[in-house]
C-alpha positions as CSV (number, residue, x, y, z in Angstrom):
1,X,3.0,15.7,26.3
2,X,2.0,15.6,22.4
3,X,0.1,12.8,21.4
4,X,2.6,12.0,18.8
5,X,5.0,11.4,21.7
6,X,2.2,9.1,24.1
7,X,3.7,5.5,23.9
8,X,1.2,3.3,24.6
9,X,0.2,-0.8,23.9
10,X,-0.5,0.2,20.3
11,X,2.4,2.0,19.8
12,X,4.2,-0.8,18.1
13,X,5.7,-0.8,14.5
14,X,3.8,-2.8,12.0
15,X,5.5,-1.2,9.3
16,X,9.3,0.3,8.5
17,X,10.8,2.0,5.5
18,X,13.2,4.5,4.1
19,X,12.4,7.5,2.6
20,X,15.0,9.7,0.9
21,X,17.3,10.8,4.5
22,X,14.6,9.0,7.0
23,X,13.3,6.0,8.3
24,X,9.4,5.8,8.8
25,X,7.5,3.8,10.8
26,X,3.8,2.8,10.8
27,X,2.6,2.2,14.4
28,X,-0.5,0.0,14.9
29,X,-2.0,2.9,16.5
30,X,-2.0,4.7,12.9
31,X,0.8,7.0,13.5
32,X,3.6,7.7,11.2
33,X,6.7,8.7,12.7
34,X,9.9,9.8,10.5
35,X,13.7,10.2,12.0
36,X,16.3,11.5,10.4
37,X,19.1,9.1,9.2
38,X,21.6,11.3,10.8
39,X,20.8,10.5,13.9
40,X,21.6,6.8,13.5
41,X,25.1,7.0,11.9
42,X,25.3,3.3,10.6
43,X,21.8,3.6,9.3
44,X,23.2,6.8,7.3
45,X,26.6,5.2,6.1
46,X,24.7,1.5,5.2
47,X,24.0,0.5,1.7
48,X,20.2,0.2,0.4
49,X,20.6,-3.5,0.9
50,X,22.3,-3.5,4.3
51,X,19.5,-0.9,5.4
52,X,16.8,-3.4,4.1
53,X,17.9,-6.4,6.1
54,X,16.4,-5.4,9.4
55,X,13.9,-7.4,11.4
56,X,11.2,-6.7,14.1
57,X,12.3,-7.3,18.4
58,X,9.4,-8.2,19.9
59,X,6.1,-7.9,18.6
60,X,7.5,-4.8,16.9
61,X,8.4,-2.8,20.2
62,X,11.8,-2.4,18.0
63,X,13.9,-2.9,15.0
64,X,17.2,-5.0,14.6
65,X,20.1,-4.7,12.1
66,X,22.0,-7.7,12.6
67,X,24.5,-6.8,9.7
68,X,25.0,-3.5,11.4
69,X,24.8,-4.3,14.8
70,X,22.2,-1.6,15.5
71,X,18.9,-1.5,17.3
72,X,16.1,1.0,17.8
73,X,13.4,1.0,20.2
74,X,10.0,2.2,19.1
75,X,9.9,3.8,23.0
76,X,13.3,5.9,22.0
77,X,12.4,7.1,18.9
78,X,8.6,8.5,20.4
79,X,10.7,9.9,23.0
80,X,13.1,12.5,21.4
């Protein structure tokens, strides 16, 4: 398996932003990992401000959008 796909203890988020058609993660491991916004459909369609109003689950093992109902998993997103 690539290392940028090992999940591990320090593979939680510490850091998440937008950049142009992605969302970018910092992992406390000191990987970056971009996804498209295409593959996350309200993500894609949100506005700026609905995109910024997103929290950490956990000890940043994921990401919640409670305006948008959505959540990622740091786990699923190292996975595909």
């Amino acid at each position: 398996m690539p290392p940028s796909t090992v999940v591990t203890k320090d593979s939680r988020a510490i850091a998440a932003w937008f950049a142009d058609d992605k969302l970018c993660l910092r992992l406390a491991d000191g990987r970056e990992v971009a996804v498209p916004l295409a593959w996350f459909p309200s993500l894609l369609t949100a506005t700026p401000a609905q995109r910024a109003n997103w929290r950490f689950v956990g000890p940043g093992v994921g990401l919640h959008w409670e305006e948008l109902d959505e959540d990622l998993s740091v786990a699923g997103l190292l996975a595909v």
